[in-house]
Gaussian input, Z-matrix of N, CA and C with variables (Angstrom, degrees):
# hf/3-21g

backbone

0 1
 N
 C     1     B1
 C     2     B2     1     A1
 N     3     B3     2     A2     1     D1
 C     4     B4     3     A3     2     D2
 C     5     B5     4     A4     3     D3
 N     6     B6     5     A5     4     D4
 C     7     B7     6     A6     5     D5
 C     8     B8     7     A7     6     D6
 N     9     B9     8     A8     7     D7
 C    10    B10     9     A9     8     D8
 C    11    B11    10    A10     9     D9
 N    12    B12    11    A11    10    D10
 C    13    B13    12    A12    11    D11
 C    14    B14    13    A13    12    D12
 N    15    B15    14    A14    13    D13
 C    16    B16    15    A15    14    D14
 C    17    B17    16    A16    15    D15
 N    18    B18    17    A17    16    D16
 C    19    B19    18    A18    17    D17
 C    20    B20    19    A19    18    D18
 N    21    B21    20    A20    19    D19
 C    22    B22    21    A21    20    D20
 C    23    B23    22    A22    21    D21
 N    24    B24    23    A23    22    D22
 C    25    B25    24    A24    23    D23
 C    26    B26    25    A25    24    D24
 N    27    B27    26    A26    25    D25
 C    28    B28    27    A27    26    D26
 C    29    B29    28    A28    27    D27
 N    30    B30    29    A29    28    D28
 C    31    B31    30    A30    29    D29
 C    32    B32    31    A31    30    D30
 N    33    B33    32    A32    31    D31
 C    34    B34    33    A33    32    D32
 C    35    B35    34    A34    33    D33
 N    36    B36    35    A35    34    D34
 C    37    B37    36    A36    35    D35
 C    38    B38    37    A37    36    D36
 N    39    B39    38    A38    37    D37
 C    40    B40    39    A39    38    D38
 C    41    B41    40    A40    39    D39
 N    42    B42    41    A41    40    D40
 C    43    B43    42    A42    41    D41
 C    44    B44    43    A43    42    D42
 N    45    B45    44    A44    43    D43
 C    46    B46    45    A45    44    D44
 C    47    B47    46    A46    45    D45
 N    48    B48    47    A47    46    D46
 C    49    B49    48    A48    47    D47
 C    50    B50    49    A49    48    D48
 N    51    B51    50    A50    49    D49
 C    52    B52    51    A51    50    D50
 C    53    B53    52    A52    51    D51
 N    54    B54    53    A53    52    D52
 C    55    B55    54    A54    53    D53
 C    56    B56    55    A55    54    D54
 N    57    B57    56    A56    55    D55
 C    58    B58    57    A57    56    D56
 C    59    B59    58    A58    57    D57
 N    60    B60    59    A59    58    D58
 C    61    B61    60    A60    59    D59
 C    62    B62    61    A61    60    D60
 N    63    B63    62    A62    61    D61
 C    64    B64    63    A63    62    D62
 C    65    B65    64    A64    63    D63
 N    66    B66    65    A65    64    D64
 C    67    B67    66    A66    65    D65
 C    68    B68    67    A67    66    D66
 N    69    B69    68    A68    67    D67
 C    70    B70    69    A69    68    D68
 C    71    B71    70    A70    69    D69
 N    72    B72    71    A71    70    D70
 C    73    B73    72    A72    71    D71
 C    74    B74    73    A73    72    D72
 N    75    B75    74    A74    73    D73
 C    76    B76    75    A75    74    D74
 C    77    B77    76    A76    75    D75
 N    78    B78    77    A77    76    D76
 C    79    B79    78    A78    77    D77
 C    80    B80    79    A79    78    D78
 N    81    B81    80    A80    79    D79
 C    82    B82    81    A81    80    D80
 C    83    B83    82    A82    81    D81
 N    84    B84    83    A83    82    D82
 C    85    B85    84    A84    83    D83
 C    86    B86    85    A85    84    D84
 N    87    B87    86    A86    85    D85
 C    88    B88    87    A87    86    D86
 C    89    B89    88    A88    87    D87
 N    90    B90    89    A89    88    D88
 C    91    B91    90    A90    89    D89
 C    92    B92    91    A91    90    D90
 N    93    B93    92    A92    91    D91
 C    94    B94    93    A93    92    D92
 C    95    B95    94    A94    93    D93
 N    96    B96    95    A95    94    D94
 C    97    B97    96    A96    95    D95
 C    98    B98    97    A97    96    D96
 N    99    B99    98    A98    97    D97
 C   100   B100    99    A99    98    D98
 C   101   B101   100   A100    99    D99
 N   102   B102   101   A101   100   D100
 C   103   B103   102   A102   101   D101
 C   104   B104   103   A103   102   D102
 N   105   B105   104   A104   103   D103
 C   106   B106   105   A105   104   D104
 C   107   B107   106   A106   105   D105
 N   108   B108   107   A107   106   D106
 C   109   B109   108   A108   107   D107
 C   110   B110   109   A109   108   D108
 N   111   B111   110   A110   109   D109
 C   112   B112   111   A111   110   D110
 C   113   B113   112   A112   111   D111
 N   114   B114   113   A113   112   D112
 C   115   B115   114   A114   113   D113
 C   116   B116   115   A115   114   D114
 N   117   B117   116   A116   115   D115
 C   118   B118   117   A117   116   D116
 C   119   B119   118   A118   117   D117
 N   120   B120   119   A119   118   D118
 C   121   B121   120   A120   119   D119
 C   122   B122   121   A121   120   D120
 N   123   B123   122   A122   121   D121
 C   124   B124   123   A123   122   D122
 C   125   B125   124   A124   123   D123
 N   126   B126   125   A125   124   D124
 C   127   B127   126   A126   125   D125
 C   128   B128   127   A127   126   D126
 N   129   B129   128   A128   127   D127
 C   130   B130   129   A129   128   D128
 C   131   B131   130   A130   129   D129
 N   132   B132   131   A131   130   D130
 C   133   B133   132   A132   131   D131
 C   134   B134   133   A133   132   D132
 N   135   B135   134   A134   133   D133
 C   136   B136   135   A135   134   D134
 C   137   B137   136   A136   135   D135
 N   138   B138   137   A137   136   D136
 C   139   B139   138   A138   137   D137
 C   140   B140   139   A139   138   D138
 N   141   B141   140   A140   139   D139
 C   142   B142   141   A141   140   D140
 C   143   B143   142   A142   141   D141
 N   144   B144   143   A143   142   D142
 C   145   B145   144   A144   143   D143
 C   146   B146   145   A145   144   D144
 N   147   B147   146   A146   145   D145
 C   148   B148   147   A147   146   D146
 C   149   B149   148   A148   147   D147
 N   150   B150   149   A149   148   D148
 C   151   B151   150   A150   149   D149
 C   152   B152   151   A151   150   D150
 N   153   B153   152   A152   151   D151
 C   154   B154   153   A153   152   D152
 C   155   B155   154   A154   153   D153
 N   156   B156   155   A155   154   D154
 C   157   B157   156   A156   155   D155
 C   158   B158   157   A157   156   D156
 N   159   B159   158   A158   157   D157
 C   160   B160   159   A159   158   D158
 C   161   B161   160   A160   159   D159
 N   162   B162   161   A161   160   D160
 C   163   B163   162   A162   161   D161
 C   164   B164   163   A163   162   D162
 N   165   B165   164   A164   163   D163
 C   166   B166   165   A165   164   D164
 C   167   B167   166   A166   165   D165
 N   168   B168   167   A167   166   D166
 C   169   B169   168   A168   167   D167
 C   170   B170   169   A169   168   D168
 N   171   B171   170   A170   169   D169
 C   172   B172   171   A171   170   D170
 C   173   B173   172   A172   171   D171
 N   174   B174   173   A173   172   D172
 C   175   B175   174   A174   173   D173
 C   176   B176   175   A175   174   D174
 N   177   B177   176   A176   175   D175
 C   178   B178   177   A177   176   D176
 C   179   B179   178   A178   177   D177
 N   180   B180   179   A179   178   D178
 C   181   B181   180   A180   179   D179
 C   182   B182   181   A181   180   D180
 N   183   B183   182   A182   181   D181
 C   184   B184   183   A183   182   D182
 C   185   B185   184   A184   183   D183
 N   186   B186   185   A185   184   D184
 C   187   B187   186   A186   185   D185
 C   188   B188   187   A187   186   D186
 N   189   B189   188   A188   187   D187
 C   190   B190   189   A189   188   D188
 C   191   B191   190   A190   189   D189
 N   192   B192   191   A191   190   D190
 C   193   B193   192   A192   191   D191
 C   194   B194   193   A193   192   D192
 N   195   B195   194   A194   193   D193
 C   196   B196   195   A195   194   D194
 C   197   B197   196   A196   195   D195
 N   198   B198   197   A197   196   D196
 C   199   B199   198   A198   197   D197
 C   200   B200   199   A199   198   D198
 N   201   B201   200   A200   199   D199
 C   202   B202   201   A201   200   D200
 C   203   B203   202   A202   201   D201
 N   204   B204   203   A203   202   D202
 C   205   B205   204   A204   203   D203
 C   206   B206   205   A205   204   D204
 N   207   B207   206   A206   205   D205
 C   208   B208   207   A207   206   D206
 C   209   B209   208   A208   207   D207
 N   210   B210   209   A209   208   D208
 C   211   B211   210   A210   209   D209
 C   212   B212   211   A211   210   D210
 N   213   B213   212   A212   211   D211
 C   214   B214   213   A213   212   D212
 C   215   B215   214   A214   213   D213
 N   216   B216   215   A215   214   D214
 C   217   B217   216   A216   215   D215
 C   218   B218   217   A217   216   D216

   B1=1.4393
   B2=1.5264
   B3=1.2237
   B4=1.9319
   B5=1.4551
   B6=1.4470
   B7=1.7150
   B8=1.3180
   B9=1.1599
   B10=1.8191
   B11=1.4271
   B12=1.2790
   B13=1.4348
   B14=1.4505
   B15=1.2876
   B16=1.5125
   B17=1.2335
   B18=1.3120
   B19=1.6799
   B20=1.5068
   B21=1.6709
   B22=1.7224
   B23=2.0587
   B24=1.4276
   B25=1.6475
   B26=1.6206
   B27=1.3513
   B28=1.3857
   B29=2.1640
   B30=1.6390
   B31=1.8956
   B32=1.7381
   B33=1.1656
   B34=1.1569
   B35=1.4846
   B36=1.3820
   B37=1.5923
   B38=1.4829
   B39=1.8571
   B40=1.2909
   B41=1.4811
   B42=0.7181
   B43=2.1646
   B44=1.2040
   B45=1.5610
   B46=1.1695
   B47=1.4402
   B48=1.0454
   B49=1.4158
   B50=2.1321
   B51=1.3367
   B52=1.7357
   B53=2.0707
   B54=0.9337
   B55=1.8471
   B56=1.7663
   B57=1.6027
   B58=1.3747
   B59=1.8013
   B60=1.6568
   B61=1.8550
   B62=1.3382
   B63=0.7814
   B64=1.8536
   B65=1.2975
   B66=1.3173
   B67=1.7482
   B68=1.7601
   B69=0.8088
   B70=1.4794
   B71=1.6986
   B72=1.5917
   B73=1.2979
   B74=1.8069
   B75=1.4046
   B76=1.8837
   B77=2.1614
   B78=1.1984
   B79=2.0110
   B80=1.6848
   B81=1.1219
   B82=1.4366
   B83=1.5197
   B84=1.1446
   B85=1.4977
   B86=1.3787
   B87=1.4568
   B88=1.4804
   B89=1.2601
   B90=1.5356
   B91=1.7484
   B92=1.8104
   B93=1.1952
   B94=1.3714
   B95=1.3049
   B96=1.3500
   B97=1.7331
   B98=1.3118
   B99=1.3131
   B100=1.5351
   B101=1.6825
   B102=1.2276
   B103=1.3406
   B104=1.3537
   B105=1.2491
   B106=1.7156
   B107=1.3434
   B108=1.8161
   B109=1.0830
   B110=1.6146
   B111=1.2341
   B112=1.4499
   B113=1.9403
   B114=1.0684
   B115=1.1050
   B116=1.8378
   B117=1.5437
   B118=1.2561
   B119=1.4576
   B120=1.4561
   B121=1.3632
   B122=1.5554
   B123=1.4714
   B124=1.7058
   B125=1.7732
   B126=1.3056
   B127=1.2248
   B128=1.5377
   B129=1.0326
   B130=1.4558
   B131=1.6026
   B132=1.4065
   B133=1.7933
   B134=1.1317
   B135=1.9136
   B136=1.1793
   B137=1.8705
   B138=1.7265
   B139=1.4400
   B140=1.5227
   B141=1.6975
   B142=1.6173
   B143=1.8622
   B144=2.0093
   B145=1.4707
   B146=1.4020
   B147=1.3558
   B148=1.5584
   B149=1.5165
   B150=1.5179
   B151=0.6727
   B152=2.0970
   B153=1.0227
   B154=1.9218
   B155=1.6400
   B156=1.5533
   B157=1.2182
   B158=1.7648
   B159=1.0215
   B160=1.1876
   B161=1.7256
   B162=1.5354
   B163=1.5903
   B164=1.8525
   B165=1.3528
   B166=1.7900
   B167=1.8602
   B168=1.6495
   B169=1.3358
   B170=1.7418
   B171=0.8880
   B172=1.4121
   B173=1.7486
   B174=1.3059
   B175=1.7051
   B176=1.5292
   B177=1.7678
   B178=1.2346
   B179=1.4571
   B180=1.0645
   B181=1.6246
   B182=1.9477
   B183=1.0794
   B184=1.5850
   B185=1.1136
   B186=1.7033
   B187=1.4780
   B188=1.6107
   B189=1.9378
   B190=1.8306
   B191=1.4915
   B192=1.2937
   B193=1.1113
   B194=1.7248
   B195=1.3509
   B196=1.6410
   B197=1.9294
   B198=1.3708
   B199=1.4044
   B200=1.9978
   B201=1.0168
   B202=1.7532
   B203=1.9158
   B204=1.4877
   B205=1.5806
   B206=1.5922
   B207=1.5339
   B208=1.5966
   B209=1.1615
   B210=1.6147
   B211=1.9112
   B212=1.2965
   B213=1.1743
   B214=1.8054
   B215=1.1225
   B216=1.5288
   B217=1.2706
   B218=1.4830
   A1=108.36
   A2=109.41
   A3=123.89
   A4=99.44
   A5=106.08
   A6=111.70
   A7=110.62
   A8=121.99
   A9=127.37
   A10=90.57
   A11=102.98
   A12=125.96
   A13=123.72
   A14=118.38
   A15=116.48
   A16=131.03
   A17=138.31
   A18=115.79
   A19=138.39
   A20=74.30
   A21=71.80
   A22=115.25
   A23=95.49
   A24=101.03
   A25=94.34
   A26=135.29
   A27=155.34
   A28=97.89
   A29=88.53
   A30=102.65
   A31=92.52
   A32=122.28
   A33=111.92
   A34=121.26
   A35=122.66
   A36=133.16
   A37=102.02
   A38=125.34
   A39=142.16
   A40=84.48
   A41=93.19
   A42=108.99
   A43=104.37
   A44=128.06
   A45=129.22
   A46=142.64
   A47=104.44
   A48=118.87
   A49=109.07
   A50=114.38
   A51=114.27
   A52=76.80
   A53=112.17
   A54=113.01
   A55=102.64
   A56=114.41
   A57=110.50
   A58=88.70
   A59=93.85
   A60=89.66
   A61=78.83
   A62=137.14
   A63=131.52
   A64=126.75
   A65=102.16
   A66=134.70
   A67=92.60
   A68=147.94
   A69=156.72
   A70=99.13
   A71=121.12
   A72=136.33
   A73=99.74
   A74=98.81
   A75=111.39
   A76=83.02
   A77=101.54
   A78=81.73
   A79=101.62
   A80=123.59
   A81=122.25
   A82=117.33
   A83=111.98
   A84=124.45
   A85=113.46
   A86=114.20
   A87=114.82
   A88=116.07
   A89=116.72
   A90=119.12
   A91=100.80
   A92=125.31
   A93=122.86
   A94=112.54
   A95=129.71
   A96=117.82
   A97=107.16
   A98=130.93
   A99=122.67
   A100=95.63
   A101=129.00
   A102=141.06
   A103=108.24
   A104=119.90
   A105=132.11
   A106=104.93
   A107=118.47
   A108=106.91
   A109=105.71
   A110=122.15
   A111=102.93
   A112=85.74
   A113=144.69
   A114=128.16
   A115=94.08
   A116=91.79
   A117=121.08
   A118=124.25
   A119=133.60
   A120=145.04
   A121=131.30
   A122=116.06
   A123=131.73
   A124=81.94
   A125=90.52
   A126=112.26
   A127=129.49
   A128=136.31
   A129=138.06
   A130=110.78
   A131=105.18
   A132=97.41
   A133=114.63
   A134=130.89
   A135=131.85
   A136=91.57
   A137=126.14
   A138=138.89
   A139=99.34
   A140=94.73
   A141=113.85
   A142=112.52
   A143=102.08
   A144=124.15
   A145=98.94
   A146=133.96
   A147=119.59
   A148=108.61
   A149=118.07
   A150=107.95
   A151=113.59
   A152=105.33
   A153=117.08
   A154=93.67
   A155=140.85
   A156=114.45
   A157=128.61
   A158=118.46
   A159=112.11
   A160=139.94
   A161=96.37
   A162=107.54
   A163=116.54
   A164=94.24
   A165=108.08
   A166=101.58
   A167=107.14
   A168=96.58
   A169=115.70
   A170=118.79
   A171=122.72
   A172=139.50
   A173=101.95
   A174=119.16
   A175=102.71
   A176=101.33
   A177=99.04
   A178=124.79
   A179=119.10
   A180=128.30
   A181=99.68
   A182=106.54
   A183=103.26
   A184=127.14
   A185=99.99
   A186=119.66
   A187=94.97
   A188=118.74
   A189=108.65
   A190=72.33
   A191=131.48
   A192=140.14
   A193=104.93
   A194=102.94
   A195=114.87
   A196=104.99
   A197=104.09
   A198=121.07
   A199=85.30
   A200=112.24
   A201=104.49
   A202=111.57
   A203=97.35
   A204=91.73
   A205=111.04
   A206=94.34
   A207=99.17
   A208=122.56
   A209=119.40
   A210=111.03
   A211=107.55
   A212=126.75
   A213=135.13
   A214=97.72
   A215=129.19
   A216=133.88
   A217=128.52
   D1=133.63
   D2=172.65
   D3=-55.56
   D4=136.15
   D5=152.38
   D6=-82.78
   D7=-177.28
   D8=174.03
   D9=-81.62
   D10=166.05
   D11=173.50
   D12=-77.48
   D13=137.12
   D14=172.13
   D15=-35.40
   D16=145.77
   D17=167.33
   D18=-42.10
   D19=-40.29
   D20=-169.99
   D21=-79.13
   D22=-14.55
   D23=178.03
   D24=-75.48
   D25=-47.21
   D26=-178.91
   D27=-33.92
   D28=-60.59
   D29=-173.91
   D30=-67.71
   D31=-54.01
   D32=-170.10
   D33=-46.96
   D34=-39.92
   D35=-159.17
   D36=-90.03
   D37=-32.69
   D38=134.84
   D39=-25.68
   D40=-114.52
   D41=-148.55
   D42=-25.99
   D43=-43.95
   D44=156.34
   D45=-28.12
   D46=-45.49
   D47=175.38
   D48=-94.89
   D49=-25.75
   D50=-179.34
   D51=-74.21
   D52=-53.65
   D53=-170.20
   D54=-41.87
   D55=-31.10
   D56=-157.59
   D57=-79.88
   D58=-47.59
   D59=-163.76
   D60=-75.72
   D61=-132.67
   D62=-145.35
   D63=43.76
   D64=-69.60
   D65=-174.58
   D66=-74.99
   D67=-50.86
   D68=165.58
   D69=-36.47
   D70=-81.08
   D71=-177.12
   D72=-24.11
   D73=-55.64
   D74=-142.74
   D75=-84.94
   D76=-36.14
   D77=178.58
   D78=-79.21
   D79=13.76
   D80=175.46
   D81=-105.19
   D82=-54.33
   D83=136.98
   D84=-16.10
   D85=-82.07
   D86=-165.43
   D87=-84.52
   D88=-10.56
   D89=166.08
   D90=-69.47
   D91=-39.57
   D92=176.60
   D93=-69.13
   D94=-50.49
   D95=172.27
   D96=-65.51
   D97=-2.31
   D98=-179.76
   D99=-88.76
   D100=-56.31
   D101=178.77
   D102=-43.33
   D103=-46.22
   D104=-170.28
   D105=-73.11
   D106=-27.82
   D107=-175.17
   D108=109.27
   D109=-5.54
   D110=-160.23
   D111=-102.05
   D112=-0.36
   D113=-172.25
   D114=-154.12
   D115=116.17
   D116=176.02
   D117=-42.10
   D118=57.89
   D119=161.53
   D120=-131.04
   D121=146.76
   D122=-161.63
   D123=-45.12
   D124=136.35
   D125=153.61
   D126=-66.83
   D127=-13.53
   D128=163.90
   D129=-91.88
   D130=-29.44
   D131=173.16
   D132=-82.83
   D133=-12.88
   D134=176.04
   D135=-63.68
   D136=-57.88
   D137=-168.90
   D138=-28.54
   D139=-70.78
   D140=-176.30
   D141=-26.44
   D142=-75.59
   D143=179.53
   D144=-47.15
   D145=-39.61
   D146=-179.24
   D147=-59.46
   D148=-65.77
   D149=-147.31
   D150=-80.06
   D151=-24.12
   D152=167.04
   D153=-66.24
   D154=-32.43
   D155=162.10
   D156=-82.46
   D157=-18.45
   D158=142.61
   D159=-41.31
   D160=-61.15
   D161=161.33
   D162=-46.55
   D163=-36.54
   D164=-170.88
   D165=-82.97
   D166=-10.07
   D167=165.81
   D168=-118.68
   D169=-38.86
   D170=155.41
   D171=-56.38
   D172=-38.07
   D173=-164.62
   D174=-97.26
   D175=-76.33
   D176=-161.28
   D177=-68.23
   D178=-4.53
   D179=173.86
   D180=-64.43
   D181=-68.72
   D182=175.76
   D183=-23.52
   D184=-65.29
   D185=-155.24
   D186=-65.63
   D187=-26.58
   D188=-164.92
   D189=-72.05
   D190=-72.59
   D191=-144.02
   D192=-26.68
   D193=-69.16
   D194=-171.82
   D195=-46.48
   D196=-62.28
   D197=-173.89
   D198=-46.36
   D199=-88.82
   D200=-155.99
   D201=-81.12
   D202=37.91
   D203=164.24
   D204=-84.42
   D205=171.93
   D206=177.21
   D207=-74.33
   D208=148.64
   D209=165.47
   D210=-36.74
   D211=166.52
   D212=146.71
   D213=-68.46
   D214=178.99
   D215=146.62
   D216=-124.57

């Protein structure tokens, strides 16, 4: 049976995942000023960047989460 993980692997997979939504937030952000017009990019790759930053703020946080949680005991 797995023990839990060390702290510092523990902070790392933390930071890991605030790093995932982060990076998610800011292509959501800038897929919307692209849409609005205020920042010069194709309108279907702004659609695309919205919507993979969404996933990057909603989805993929879980899915690390689930994948590198601890055994029960």
């Amino acid at each position: 049976m797995a023990s839990r993980p060390p702290d510092d692997v523990a902070r790392k997979r933390w930071l890991a995942i605030q790093a995932v939504r982060l990076g998610g937030g800011v292509m959501v952000v800038f897929a919307l000023a692209a849409l609005r017009g205020v920042v010069p990019f194709p309108e279907i790759a702004a659609y695309v960047m919205l919507v993979v930053g969404l996933l990057d703020v909603f989805l993929v946080p879980t899915l690390l989460a689930r994948k590198w949680r601890s055994p029960r005991p």
